[in-house]
C-alpha positions as a Markdown table, in Angstrom:
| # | Residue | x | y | z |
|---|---|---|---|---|
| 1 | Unk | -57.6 | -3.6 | 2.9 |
| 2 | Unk | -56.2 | -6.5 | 1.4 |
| 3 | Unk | -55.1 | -5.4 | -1.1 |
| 4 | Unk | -53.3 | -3.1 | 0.1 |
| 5 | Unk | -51.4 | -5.5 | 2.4 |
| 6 | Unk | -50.8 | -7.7 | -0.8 |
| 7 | Unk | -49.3 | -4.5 | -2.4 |
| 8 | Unk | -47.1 | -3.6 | 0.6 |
| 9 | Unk | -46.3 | -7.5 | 0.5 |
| 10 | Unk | -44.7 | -7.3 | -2.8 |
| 11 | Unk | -43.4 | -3.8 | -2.9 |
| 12 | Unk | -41.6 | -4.9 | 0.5 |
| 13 | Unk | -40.3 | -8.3 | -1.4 |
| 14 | Unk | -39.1 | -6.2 | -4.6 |
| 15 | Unk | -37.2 | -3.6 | -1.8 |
| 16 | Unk | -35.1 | -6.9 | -0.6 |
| 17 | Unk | -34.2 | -8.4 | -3.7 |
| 18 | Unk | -33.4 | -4.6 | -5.2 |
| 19 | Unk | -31.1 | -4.4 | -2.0 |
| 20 | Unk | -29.8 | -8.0 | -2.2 |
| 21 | Unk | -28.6 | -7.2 | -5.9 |
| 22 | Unk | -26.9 | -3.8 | -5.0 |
| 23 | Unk | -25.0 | -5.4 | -2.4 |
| 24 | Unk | -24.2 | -8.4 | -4.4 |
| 25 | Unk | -22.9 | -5.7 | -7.3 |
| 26 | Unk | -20.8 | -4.0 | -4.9 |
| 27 | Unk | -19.0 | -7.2 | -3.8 |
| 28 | Unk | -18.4 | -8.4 | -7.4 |
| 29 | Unk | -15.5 | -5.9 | -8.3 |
| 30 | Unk | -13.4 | -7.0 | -4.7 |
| 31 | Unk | -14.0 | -10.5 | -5.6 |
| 32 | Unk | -13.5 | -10.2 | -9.5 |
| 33 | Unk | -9.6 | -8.6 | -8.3 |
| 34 | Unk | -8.8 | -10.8 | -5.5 |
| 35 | Unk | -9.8 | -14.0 | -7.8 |
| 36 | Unk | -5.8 | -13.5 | -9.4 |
| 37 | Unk | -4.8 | -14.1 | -5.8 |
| 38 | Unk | -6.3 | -17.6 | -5.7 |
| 39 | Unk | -3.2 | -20.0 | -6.7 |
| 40 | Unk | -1.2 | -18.9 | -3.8 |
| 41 | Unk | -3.8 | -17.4 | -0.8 |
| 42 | Unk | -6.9 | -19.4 | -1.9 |
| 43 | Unk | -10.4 | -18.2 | -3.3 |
| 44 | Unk | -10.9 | -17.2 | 0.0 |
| 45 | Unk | -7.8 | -15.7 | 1.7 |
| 46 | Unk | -6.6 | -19.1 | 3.2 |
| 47 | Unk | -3.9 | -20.6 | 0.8 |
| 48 | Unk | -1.8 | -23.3 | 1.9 |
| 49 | Unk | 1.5 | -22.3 | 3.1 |
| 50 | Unk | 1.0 | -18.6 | 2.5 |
| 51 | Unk | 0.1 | -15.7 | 4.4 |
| 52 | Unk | -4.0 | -16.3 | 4.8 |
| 53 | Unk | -6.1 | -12.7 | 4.2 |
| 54 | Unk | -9.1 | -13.7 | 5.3 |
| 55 | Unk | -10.5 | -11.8 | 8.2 |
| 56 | Unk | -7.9 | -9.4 | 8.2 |
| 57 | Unk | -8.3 | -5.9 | 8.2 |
| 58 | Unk | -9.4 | -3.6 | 5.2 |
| 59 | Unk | -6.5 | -1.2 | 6.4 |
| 60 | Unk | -3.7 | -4.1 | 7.6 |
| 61 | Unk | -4.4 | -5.4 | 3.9 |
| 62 | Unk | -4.3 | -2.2 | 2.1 |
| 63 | Unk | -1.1 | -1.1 | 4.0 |
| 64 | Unk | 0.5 | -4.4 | 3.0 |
| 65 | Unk | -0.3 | -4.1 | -0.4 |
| 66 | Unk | 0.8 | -0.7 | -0.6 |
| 67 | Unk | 4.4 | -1.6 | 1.1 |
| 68 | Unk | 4.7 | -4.0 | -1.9 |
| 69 | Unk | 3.7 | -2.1 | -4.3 |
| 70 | Unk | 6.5 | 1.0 | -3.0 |
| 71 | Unk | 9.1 | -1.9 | -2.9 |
| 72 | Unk | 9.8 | -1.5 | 0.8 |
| 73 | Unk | 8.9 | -5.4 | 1.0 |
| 74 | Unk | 11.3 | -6.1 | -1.6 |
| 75 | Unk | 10.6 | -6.9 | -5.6 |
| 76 | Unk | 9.1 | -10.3 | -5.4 |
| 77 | Unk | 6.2 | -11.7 | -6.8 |
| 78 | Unk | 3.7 | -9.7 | -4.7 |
| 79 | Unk | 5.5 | -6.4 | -5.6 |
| 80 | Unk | 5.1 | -7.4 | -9.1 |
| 81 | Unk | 1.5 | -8.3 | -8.7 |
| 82 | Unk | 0.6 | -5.0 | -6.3 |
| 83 | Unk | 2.3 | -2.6 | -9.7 |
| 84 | Unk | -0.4 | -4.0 | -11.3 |
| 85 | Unk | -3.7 | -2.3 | -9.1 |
| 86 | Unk | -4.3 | 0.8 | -8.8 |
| 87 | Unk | -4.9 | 2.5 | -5.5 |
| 88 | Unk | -9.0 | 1.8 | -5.6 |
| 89 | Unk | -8.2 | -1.3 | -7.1 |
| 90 | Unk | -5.8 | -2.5 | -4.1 |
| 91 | Unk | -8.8 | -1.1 | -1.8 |
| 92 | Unk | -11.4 | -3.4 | -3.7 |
| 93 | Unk | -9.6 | -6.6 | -3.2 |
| 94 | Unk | -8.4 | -5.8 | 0.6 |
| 95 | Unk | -12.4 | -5.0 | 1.4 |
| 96 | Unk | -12.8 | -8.3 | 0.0 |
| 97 | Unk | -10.6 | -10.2 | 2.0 |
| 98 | Unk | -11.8 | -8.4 | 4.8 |
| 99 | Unk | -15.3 | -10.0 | 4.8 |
| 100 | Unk | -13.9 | -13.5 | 4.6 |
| 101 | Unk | -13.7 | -15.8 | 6.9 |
């Protein structure tokens, strides 16, 4: 009977930390993207002086991005930077900013 607990014990550890990684993996490609954003809206969405993403929506981000990347919010440096993703790209690094806080 122990040892069966013990085994449960340890398959139930390995089930976390398999689960912990996946999640962890599936952050990494958001964060890897949005890490170009860092010199104007922080590592985390809340730059100084500049429109802060963190907390936003997935959606309100994406949109935004999209609007910059169609030129409808003009040819500055974030339509410049937005030409640059594409569409699952632009998804990636709004999701991230999402989950920020």
């Amino acid at each position: 009977m122990r040892i069966h607990i013990a085994s449960a014990t340890v398959l139930m550890g390995l089930c976390v930390s398999a689960a912990q990684v996946a999640q962890a993996q599936v952050a990494q490609p958001g964060r890897l993207l949005a890490s170009n954003c860092f010199q104007c809206h922080g590592t985390n969405g809340k730059g100084p002086g500049f429109d802060s993403l963190a907390g936003k929506s997935t959606n309100e981000i994406y949109k935004e991005l999209k609007e910059f990347q169609s030129g409808k919010e003009g040819n500055g440096i974030m339509a410049k930077h937005a030409m640059a993703y594409t569409d699952e790209q632009l998804k990636l690094i709004s999701a991230w900013f999402a989950t920020q806080k």
